[in-house]
Each structure stands twice: as structure tokens, then as C-alpha cells.
C-alpha positions, 0 to 999 in steps of 0.5 A: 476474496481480495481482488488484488495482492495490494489489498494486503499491503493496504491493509497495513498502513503503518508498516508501509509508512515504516516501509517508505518513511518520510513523504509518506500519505498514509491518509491517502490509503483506503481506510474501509473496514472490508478492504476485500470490496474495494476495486483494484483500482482505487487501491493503485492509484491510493498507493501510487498517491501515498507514495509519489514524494517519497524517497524510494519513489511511487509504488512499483509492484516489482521493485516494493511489493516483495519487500512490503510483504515480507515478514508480515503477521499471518 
């Protein structure tokens, strides 16, 4: 189970690069293949690194995560 719904947004780098453009770090984002036993903290504080010099800002769960997750593969 996954500790926190952040995990899922992680999970797919490529679509939270689409998602923030240019500045974007997706090297900072965990790269684990079991992304289920990374700790909530590390995820906030990869997302909060990747997306710190982007246009749109640090990652903020109210104003990005419904974004992030809408439309996704599932």
C-alpha cells in the first residue's frame, strides 16, 4: 500500500515533467522500482526539489495534485 497519494504522481515522472515544463528535476524524484516502500517524506521533499525553479512553483497538494492526477492510466 502506498503511504501517500504523492507516490502515484512519482510513480510517473514523465507526465509531471509534461505537467511543470521547463526547470523541472525529474532526477530528483525516487527512481525505486517499489515506490510502495519509499517514506512520505522523502516523496515531499523529491517533488518539492524537482519542482522549486519551475514556473508553476514548488509542488503544493491543493493547487497541483488534482491536476497531476487527472487522466492518468489506471
Amino acid at each position: 500500500m502506498i503511504q501517500v497519494m504523492e507516490t502515484w504522481i512519482v510513480a510517473d515522472p514523465d507526465s509531471v515533467a509534461t505537467y511543470y515544463k521547463q526547470r523541472f528535476l525529474k532526477n530528483a524524484l525516487p527512481s525505486a522500482l517499489n515506490l510502495e516502500g519509499v517514506g512520505k517524506e522523502r516523496i515531499y521533499n523529491a517533488l518539492k526539489r524537482a519542482t522549486a525553479k519551475t514556473q508553476k512553483g514548488e509542488y503544493h497538494k491543493i493547487d497541483h495534485a488534482a491536476d497531476l492526477l487527472e487522466d492518468r492510466p489506471g
